[in-house]
MDTraj code that builds the backbone (N, CA, C; nanometers):
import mdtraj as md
import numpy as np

residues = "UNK UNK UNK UNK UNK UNK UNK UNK UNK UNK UNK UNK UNK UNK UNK UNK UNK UNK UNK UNK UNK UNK UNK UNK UNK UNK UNK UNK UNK UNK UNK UNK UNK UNK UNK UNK UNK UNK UNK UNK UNK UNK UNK UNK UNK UNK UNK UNK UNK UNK UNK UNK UNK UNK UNK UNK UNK UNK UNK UNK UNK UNK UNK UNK UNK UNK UNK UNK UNK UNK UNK UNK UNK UNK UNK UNK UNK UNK UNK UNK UNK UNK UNK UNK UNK UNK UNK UNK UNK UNK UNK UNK UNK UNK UNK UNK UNK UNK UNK UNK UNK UNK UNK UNK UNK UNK".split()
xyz = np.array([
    [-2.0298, 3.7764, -8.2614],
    [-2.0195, 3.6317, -8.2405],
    [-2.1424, 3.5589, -8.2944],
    [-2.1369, 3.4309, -8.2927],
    [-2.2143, 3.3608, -8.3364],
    [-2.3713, 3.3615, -8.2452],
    [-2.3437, 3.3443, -8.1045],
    [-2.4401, 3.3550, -8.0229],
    [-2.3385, 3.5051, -7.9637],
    [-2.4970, 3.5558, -7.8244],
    [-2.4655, 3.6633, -7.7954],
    [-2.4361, 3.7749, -7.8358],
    [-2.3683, 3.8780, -7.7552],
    [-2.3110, 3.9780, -7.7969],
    [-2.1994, 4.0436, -7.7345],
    [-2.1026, 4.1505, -7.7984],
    [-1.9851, 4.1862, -7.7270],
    [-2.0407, 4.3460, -7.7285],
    [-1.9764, 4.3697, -7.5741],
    [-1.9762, 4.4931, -7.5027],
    [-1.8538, 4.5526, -7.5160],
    [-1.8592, 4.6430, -7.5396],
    [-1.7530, 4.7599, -7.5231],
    [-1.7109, 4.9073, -7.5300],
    [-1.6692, 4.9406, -7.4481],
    [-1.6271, 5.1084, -7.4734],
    [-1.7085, 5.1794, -7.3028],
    [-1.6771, 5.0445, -7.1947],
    [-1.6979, 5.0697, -7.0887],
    [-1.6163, 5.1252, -7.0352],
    [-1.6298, 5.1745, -6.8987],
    [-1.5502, 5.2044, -6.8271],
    [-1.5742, 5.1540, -6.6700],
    [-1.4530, 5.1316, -6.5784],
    [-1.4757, 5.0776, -6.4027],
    [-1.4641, 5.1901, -6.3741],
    [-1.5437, 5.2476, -6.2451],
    [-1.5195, 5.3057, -6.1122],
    [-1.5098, 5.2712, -5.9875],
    [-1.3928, 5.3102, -5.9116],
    [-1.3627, 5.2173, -5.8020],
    [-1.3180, 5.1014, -5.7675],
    [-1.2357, 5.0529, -5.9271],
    [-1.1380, 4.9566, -5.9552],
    [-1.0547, 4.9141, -6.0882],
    [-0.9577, 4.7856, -6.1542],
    [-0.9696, 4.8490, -6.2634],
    [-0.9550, 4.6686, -6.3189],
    [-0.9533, 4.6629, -6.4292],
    [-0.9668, 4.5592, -6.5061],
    [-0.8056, 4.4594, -6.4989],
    [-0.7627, 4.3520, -6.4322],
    [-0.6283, 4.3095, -6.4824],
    [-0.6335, 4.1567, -6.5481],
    [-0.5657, 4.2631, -6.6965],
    [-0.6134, 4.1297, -6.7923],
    [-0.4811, 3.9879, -6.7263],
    [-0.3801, 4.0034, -6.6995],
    [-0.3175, 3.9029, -6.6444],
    [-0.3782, 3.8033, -6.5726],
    [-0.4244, 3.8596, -6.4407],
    [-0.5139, 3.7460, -6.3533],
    [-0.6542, 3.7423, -6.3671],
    [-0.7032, 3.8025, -6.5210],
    [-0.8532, 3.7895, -6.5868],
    [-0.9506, 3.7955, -6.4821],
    [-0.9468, 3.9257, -6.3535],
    [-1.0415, 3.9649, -6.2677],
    [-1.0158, 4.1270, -6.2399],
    [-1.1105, 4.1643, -6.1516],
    [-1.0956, 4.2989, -6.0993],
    [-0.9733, 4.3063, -6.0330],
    [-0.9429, 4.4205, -6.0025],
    [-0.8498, 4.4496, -5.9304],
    [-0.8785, 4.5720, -5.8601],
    [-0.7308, 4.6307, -5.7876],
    [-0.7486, 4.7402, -5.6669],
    [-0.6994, 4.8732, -5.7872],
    [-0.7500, 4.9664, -5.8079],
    [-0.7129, 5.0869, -5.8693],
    [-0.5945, 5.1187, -5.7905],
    [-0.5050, 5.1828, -5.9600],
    [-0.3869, 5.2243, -5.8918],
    [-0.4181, 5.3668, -5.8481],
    [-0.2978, 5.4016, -5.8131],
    [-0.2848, 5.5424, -5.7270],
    [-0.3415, 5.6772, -5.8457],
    [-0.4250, 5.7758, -5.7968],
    [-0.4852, 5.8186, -5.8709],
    [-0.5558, 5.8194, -6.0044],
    [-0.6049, 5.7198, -6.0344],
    [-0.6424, 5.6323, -6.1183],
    [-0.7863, 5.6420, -6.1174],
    [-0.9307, 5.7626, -6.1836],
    [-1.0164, 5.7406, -6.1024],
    [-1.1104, 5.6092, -6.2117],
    [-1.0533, 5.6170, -6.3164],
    [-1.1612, 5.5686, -6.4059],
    [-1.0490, 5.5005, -6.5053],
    [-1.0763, 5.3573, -6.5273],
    [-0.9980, 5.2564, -6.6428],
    [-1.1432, 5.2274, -6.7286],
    [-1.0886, 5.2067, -6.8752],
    [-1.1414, 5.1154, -6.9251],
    [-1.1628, 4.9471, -6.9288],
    [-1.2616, 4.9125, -6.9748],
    [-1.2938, 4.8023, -6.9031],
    [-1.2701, 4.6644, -7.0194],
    [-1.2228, 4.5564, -7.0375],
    [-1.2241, 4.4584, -7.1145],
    [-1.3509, 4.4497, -7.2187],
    [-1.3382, 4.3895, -7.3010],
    [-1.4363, 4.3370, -7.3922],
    [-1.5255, 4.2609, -7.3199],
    [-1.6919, 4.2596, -7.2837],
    [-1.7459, 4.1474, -7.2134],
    [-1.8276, 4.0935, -7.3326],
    [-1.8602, 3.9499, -7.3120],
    [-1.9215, 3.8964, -7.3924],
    [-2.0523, 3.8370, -7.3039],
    [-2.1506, 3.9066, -7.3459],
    [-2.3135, 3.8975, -7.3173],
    [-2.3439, 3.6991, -7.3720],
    [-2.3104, 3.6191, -7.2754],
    [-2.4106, 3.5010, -7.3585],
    [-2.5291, 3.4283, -7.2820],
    [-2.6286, 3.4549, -7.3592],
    [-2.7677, 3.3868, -7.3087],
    [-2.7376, 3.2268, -7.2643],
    [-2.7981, 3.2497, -7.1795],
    [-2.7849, 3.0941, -7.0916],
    [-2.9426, 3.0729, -7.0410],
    [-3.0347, 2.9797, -7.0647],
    [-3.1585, 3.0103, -6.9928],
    [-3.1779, 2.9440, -6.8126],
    [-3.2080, 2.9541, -6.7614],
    [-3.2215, 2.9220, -6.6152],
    [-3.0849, 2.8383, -6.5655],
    [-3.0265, 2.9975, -6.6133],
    [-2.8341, 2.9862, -6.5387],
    [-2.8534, 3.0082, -6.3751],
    [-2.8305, 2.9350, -6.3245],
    [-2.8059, 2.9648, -6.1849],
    [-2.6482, 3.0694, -6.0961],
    [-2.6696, 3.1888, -6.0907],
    [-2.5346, 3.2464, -6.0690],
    [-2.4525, 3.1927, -5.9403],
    [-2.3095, 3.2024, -5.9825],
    [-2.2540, 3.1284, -5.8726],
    [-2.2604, 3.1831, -5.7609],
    [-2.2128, 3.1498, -5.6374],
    [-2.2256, 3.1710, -5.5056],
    [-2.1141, 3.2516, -5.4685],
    [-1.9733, 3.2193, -5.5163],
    [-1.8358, 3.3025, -5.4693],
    [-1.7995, 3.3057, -5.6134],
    [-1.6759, 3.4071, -5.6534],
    [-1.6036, 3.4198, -5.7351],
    [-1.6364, 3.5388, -5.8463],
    [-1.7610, 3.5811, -5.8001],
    [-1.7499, 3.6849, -5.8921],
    [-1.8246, 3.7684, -5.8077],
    [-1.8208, 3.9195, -5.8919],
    [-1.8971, 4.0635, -5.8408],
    [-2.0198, 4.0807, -5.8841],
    [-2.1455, 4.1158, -5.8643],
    [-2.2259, 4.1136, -5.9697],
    [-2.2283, 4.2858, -6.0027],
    [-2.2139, 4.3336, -6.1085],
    [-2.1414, 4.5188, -6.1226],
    [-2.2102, 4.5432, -6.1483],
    [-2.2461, 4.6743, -6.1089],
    [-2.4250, 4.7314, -6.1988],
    [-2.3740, 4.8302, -6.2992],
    [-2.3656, 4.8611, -6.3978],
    [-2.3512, 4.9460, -6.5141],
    [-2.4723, 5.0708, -6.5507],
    [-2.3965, 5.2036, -6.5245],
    [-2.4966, 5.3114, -6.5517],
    [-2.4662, 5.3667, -6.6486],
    [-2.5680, 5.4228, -6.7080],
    [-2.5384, 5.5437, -6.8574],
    [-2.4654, 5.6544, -6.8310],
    [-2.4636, 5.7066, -6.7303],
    [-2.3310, 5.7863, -6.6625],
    [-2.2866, 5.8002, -6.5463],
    [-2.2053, 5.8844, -6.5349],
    [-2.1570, 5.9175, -6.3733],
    [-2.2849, 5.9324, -6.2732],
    [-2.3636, 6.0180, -6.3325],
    [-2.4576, 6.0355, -6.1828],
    [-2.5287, 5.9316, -6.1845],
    [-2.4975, 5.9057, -6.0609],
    [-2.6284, 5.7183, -6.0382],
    [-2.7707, 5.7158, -5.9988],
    [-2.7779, 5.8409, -5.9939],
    [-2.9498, 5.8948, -5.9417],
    [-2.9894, 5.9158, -6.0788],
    [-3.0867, 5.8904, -6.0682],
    [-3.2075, 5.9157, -6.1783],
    [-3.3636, 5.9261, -6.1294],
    [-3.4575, 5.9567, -6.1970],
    [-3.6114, 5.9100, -6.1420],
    [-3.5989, 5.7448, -6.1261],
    [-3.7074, 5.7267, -6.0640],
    [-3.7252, 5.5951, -6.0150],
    [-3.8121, 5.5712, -6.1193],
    [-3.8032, 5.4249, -6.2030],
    [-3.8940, 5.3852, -6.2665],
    [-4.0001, 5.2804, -6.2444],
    [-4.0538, 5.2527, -6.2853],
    [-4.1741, 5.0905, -6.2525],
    [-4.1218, 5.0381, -6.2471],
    [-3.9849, 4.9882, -6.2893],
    [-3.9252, 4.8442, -6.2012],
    [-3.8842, 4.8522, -6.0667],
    [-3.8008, 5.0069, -6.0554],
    [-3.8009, 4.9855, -5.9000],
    [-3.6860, 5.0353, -5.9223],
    [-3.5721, 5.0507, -6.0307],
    [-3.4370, 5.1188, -6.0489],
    [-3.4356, 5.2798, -6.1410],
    [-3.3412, 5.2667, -6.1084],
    [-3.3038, 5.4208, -6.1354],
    [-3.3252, 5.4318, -6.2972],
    [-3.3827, 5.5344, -6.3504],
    [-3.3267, 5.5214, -6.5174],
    [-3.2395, 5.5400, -6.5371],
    [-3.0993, 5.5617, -6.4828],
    [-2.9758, 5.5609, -6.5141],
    [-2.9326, 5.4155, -6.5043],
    [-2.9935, 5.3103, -6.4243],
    [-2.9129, 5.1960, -6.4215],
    [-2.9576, 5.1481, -6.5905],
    [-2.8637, 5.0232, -6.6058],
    [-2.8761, 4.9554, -6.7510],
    [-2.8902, 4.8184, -6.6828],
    [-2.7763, 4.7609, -6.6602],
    [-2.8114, 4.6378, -6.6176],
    [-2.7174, 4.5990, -6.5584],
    [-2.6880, 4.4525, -6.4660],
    [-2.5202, 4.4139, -6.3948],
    [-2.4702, 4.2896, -6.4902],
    [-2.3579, 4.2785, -6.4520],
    [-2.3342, 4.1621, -6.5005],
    [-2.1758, 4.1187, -6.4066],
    [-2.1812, 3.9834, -6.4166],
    [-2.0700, 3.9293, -6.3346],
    [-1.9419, 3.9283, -6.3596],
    [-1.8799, 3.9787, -6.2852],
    [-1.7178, 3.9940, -6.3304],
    [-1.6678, 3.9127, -6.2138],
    [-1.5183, 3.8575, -6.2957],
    [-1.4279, 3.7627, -6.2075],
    [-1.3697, 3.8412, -6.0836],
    [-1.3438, 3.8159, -5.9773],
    [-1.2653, 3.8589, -5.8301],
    [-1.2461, 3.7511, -5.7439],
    [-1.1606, 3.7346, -5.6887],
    [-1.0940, 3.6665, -5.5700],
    [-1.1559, 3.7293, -5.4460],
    [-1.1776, 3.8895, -5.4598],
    [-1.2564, 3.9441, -5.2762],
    [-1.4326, 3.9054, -5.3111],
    [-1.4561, 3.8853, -5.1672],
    [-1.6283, 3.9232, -5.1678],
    [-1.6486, 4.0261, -5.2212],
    [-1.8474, 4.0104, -5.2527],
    [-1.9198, 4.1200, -5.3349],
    [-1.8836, 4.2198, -5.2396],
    [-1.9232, 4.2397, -5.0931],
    [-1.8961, 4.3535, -5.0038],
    [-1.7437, 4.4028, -5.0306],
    [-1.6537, 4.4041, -5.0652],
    [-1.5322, 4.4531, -5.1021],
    [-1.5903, 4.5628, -5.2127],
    [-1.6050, 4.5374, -5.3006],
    [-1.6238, 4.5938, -5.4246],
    [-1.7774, 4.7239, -5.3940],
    [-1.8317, 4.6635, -5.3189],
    [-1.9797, 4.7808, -5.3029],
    [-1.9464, 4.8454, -5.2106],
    [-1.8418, 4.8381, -5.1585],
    [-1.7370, 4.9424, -5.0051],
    [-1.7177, 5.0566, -5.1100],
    [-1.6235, 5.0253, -5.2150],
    [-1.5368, 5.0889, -5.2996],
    [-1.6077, 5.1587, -5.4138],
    [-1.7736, 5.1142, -5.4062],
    [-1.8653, 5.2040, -5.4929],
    [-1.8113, 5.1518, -5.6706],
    [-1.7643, 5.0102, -5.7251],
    [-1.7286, 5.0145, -5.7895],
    [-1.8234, 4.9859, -5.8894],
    [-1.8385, 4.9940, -6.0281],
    [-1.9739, 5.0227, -6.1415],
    [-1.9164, 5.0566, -6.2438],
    [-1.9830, 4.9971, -6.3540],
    [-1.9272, 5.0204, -6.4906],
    [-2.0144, 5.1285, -6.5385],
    [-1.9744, 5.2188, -6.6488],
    [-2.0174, 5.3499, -6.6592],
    [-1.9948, 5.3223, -6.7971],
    [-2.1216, 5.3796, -6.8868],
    [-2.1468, 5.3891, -7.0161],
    [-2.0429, 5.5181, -7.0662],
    [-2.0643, 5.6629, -7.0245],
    [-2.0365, 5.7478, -7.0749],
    [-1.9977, 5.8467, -6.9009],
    [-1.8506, 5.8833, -6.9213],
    [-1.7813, 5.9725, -6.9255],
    [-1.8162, 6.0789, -6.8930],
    [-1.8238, 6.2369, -6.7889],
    [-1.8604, 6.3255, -6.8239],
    [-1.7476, 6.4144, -6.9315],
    [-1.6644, 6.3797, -6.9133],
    [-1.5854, 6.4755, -6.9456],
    [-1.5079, 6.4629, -7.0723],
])
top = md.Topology()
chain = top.add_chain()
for i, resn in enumerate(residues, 1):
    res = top.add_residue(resn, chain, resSeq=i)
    for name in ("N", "CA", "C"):
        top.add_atom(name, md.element.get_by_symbol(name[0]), res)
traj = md.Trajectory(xyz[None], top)
């Protein structure tokens, strides 16, 4: 794109992407891992995030979410979050352990 950038070749855990109502949704029945929509990264400077309506998802380089602890204070497995659309509270979604995942073990 012109500004920003596009993400892709994610994956959800602990829910799954429905492009119809353009938010998260409830994973279907044995379903452990969907791929995730195209997100588009755009810089905004002193964006204020909203209050309801979205998740804020944390995205790891893989399945295991432990890593050493680094000087910021997160795991080196985390990358970064970013906000996805939902109708439930954030506590819905961090019940359900849900997180976007770079890479796959398998």
């Amino acid at each position: 794109p012109d500004e920003g950038c596009y993400i892709h070749g994610l994956f959800l855990e602990g829910a799954r992407w429905d492009p119809a109502a353009f938010q998260l949704a409830e994973s279907r029945p044995k379903e452990l891992y969907t791929e995730m929509a195209v997100i588009w990264l755009l810089p905004v400077p002193s964006r204020k995030p909203p209050a309801t309506g979205t998740y804020l998802c944390p995205i790891y380089k893989t399945l295991t979410r432990a890593g050493t602890l680094s000087t910021t204070g997160h795991s080196t497995n985390y990358v970064i979050a970013v906000e996805i659309p939902t109708d439930k509270p954030q506590k819905h979604w961090i019940k359900r352990g849900t997180a976007l995942i770079c890479a796959l073990d398998f």
